[in-house]
Structure formats: structure tokens, C-alpha cells
C-alpha positions in Angstrom: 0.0 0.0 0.0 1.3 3.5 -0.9 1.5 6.4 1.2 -0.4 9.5 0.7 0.4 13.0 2.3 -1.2 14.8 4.7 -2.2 17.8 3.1 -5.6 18.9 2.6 -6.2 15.6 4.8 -8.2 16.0 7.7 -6.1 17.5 10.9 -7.6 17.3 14.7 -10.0 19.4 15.5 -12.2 20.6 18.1 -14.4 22.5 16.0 -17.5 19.4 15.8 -18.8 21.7 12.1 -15.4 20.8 10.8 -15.5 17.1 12.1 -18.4 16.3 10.3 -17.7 18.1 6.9 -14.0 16.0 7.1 -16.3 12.8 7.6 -18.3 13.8 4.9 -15.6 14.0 2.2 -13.0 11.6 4.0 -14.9 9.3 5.4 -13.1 10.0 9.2 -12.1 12.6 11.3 -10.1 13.3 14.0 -11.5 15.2 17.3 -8.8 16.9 19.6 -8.6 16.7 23.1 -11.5 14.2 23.2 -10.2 12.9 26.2 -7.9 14.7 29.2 -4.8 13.3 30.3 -5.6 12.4 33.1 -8.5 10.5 31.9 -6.3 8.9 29.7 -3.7 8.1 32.5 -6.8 6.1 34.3 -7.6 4.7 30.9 -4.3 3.2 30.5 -3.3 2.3 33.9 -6.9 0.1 34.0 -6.2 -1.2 30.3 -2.6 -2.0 30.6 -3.3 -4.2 34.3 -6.1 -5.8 32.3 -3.7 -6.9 29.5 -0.9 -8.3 31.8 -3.7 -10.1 34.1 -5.1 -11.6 31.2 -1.3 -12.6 29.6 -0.3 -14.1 32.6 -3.4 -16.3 33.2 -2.8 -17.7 30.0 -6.3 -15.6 28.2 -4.4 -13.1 26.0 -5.7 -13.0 22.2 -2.9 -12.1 20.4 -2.9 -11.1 16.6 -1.1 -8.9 14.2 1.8 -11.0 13.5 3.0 -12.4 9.8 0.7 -15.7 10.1 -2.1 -14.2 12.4 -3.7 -11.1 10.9 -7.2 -10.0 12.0 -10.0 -11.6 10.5 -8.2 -15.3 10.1 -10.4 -17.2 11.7 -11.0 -19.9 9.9 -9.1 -22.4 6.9 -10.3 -22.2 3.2 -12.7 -25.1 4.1 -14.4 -22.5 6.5 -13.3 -25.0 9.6 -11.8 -23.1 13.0 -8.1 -22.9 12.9 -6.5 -25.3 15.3 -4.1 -22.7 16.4 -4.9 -20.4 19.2 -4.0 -16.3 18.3 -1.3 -16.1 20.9 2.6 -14.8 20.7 3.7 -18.5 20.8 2.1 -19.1 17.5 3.0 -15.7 16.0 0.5 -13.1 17.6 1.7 -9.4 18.1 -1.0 -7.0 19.1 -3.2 -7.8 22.0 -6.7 -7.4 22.1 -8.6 -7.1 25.1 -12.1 -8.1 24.7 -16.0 -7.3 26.3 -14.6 -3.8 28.1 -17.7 -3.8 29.4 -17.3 -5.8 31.8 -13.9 -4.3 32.7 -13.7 -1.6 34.4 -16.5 1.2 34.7 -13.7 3.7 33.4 -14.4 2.4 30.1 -18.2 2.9 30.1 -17.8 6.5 30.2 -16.2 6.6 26.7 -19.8 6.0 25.3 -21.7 9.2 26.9 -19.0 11.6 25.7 -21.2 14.5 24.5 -19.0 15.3 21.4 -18.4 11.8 20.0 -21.8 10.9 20.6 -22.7 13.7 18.4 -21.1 12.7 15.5 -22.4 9.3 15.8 -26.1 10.6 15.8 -25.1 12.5 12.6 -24.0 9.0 10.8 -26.5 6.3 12.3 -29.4 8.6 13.9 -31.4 9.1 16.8 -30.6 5.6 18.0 -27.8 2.5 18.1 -26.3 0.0 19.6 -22.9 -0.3 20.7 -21.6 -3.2 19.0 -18.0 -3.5 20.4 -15.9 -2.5 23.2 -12.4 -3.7 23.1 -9.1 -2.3 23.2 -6.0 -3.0 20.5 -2.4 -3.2 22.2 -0.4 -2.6 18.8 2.8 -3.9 19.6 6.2 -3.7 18.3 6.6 -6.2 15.7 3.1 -6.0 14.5 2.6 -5.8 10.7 -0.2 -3.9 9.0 -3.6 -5.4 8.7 -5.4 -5.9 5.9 -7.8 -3.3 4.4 -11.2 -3.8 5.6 -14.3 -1.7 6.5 -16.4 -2.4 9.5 -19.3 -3.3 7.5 -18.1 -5.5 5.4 -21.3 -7.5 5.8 -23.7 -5.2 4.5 -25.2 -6.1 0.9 -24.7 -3.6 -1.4 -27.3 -2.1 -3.7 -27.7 -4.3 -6.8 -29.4 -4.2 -10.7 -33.1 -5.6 -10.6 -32.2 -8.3 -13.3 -29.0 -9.4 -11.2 -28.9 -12.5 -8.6 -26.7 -11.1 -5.7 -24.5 -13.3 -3.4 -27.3 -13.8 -0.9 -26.5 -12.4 2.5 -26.0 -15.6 4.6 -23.2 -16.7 1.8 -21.3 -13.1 2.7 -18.0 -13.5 5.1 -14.7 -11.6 5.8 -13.3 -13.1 2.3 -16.4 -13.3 0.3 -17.9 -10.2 -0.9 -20.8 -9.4 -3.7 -19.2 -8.2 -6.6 -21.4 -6.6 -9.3 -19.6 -6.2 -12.7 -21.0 -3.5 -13.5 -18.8 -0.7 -12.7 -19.1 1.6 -10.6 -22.4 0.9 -8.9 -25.5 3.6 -9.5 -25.5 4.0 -5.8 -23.9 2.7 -2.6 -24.8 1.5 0.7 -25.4 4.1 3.4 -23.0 4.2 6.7 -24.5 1.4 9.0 -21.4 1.7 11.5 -19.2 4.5 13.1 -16.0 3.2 14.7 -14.6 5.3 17.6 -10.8 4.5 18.6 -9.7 6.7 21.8 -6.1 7.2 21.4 -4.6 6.4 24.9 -1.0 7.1 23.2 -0.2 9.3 20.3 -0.6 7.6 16.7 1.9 7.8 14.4 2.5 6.3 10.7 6.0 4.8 13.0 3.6 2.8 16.0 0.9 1.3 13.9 -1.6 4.5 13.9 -4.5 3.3 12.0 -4.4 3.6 8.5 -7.0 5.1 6.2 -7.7 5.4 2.7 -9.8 8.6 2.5 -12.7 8.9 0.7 -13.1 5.6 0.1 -16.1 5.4 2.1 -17.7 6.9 -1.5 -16.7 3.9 -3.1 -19.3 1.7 -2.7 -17.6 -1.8 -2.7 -15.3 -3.8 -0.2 -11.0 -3.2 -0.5 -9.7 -6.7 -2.9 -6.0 -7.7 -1.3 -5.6 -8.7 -4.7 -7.3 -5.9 -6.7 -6.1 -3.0 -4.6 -2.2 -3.1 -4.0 -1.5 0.1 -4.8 -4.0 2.0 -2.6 -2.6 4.4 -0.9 -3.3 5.5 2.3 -2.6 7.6 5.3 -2.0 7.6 8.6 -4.4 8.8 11.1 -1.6 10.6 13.7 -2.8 12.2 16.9 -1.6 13.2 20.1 -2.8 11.1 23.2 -6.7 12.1 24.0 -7.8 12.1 20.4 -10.4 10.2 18.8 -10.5 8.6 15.3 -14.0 8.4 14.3 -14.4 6.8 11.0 -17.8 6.2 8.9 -18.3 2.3 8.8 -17.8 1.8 4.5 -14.0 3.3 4.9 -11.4 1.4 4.3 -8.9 1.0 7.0 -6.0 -1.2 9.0 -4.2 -0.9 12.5 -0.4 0.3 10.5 2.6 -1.9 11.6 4.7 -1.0 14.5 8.3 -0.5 13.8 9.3 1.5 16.9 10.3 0.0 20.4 7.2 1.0 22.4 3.6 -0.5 22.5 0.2 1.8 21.0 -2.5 2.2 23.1 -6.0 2.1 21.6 -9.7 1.6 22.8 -11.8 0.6 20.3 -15.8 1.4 20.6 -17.9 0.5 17.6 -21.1 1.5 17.1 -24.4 0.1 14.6 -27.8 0.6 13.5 -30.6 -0.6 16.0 -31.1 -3.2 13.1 -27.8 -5.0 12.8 -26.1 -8.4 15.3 -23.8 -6.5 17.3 -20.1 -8.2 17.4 -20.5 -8.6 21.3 -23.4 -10.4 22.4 -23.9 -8.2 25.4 -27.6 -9.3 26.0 -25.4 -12.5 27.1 -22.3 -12.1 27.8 -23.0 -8.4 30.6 -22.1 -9.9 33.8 -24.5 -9.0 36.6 -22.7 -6.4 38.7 -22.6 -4.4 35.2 -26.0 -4.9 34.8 -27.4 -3.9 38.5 -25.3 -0.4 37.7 -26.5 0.2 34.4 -28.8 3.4 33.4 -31.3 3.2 31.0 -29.3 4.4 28.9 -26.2 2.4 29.0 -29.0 -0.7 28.6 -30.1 1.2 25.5 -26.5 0.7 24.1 -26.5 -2.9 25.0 -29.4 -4.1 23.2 -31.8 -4.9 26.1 -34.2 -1.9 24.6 -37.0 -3.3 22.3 -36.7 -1.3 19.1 -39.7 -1.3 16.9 -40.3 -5.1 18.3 -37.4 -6.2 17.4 -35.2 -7.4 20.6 -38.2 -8.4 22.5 -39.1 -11.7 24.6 -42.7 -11.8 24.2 -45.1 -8.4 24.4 -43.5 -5.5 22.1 -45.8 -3.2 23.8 -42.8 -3.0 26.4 -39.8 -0.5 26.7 -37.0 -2.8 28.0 -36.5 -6.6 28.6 -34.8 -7.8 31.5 -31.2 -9.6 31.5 -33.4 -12.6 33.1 -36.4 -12.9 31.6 -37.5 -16.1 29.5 -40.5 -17.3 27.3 -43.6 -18.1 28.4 -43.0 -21.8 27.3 -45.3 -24.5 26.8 -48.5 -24.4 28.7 -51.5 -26.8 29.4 -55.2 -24.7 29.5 -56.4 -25.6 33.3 -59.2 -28.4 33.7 
């Protein structure tokens, strides 16, 4: 992938008008001072005990590497690989997972006022959070693979055309129309936030962008697209990359000596399966805590009926609740 400069690129900002005219045309921007330092010094401290805890008790994901990139879940033959992502098999980065559940530091991240504007002005006056996680890019760790973060939506297609259905769609099989380009394009369906809890350089693995390729209106081919160029997305410690879903994007490789320190909250469309399945996976305490709206963000609010247990004439359901079942009519 080719490098492209910086100028006339979006810069960070704390001006939210700017912001969104840069995620307009780009397809991300970059919001200054999103986060104080010494909200990012609790950040960190809480992240980086996490990781060690979880490295030394033998639960560490680890990815990033040569033969580990993001996304490889699975053989050709769609089976699991045998392999566990760790550094002993030739993981890099470390991911902590479900940040939820982590520390209530982290749930803070999705009520700031600013980010949760710009949000709103992608996906609307409601979503769910679909991810909370954190990416440790590490030295040593190469650059991932172009993606977008909705690689799974169908895109628009001609009425005489049979699409790849939808349930065929994975992280190596997209719908490819020949027809070239399309008449239209799929709207933005996700919003990724990542908190920069270290400044993000082209040198430590800051994420990689290609602008305005959220315009394009098809998925990045690692084949196809070898000479797409992109750019870093550089910021001091306390901004926050927000990118429109449909952009193309990769953590960059790490070639200094010193770890990059990233949260990572992703945001969808009421509609969509969020990547965490919170309505399962919440532990209790979390849950006893939560406000309404941190529920909201966790999918335990019924949205048009959809997310409901039984009645949809209800606001909420409860972490607890079950069917009806089978029942007999009394004698």
C-alpha cells in the first residue's frame, strides 16, 4: 500500500462543524482533546493491568503477526483454525475483549457528549454499541489488511441481477457486481470510535486510512487493490479517530520499540447483530449499575419489536427474563 500525504487531509479538531464536513468527504475525522490526560492516564493504567492479568493467566488474544492477521479465523474449508491467536504461534498485538465488563472507566467513553454527536449524525437518533475492546499494537506487528467495519452489508444491486445472498457473505467473500461503478452505494450502517490512549503515528501502527473511500461503494480486494494508498491517522494522546463504517482502514505496523494504546468502541444501526453479544455475555454487577441508557446501548431496549421476549408493547426486557413456554389450559 502507498503512502499519501497529509495535506488537505483531515487534521484534529475541536471544532464538531469541521468534524463532520471531514467525515463527509474523507470518510473520518479526528476530534482533539477528546479525552484529558488524566482520563487517559486512568484509561491506560486500567487497560494495561487488564492486558498483563489476562497474559499471565494464559487468556491473551494475540494477533497482528506475519501468520495471524485479524479476520483469520478460519481455513479455506471454513473450519476453525487449530491454532490459538497467541505470541507463541506468532500473535503481536493484543486485544482485550467485552470492556464492558472491565472496568466502569471504560463505560464513560460512550456518553461523551462530542463523539456521541457525531455518531447521531451517521447512524441517527438511535444505536447500539456493537463492540468495546481495546488493541495493544505492539512492536513487531505488521499492518492489517484493508477492511471496512461493514463488510457484511449487501450492497445495492441491478433488478435483473442474482446477488450473493446475505448468509453466503463472510470476511473473504464479498458481492461483486460487474457492473462498474455501482448507480448508488450503501449508506454508513457503523461508526467506529478509537480513543487514542498514546499518540498515533505512521511509526507505531496509527490506523491507517484510505480517504474517501467510504464513497466507493464496494469492499477493499487484497488482490485488486495493492496500490491503494493510504494515510495515517496521527494524533496526540486524547484524540479520537471516528471513521464512517464503509471506509477502508488497517491498525499500521509498529516498527518503533514502544507499545500503541488504543480503545476501540464500535457502534451500529438498532437493526444489525452486534459483534458482542452483550444481552449474554453483561455480567451482573454491570448490569445492577447500568442506566437506561447504558441498557439502550446494550441491546436490552425493544426497538420497533425487534429485541423483544414476548409483548413488544414494552420499553425494556430484563437480562433474566425467558418465554412463556409450553403451557396446558387448566381443567
Amino acid at each position: 500500500m502507498k503512502n499519501q500525504t497529509t495535506n488537505n487531509l483531515p487534521q484534529p479538531t475541536t471544532n464538531l462543524r469541521i468534524a463532520k464536513t471531514h467525515l463527509d468527504e474523507f470518510g473520518y475525522c479526528l476530534v482533539a482533546d477528546a479525552l484529558s490526560d488524566d482520563t487517559v492516564a486512568r484509561l491506560r493504567t486500567r487497560l494495561e493491568e487488564q492486558a498483563i492479568a489476562e497474559k499471565q493467566r494464559g487468556f491473551a488474544f494475540e494477533d497482528g503477526g506475519a501468520t495471524q492477521n485479524w479476520g483469520d479465523f478460519r481455513k479455506p474449508d471454513g473450519s476453525l483454525r487449530p491454532e490459538a491467536f497467541t505470541e507463541e504461534h506468532g500473535g503481536r498485538n493484543q486485544r482485550i475483549w467485552m470492556l464492558i465488563n472491565k472496568g466502569v472507566v471504560f463505560h464513560h467513553l460512550l456518553f461523551h457528549e462530542r463523539i456521541r454527536e457525531l455518531i447521531s449524525y451517521r447512524l441517527g437518533d438511535e444505536f447500539l454499541l456493537s463492540s468495546h475492546t481495546a488493541n495493544i499494537a505492539k512492536p513487531g506487528g505488521v499492518a492489517m489488511d484493508l477492511h471496512t467495519d461493514q463488510w457484511w452489508m449487501p450492497a445495492p444491486t441491478r433488478r435483473d441481477r442474482s446477488p450473493l445472498p446475505p448468509g453466503s457473505i463472510n470476511r473473504r467473500r464479498f458481492d461483486v457486481d460487474k457492473a462498474w461503478p455501482p448507480a448508488m452505494i450503501a449508506p454508513a450502517v457503523v461508526v467506529n470510535v478509537l480513543w487514542m490512549l498514546s499518540g498515533f503515528t505512521a511509526e507505531n501502527g496509527g490506523t491507517r486510512v484510505v480517504p474517501r473511500s467510504h464513497l466507493i461503494g464496494r469492499q477493499p480486494d487484497a488482490d485488486r487493490d495493492t496500490d491503494v494508498e493510504t494515510v495515517a491517522a496521527e494524533g496526540r494522546a486524547g484524540t479520537a479517530l471516528v471513521l464512517d463504517g464503509r471506509t477502508w482502514h488497517g491498525t499500521g505496523a509498529n516498527v518503533t520499540d514502544a507499545p500503541r494504546w488504543a480503545v476501540i468502541s464500535t457502534f451500529c444501526g438498532p437493526q444489525f447483530r452486534p459483534q458482542e453479544n452483550f444481552t449474554v455475555g453483561t455480567s451482573s454487577e454491570v448490569l445492577k449499575q447500568a442506566s437506561p441508557e447504558l441498557l439502550a446501548l446494550l441491546g436490552f431496549k425493544v426497538w420497533n419489536a425487534y429485541g423483544r421476549i414476548e409483548s413488544p408493547a414494552v420499553e425494556f426486557i430484563s437480562p433474566s427474563e425467558t418465554s412463556l413456554g409450553e403451557m396446558q389450559p387448566e381443567p
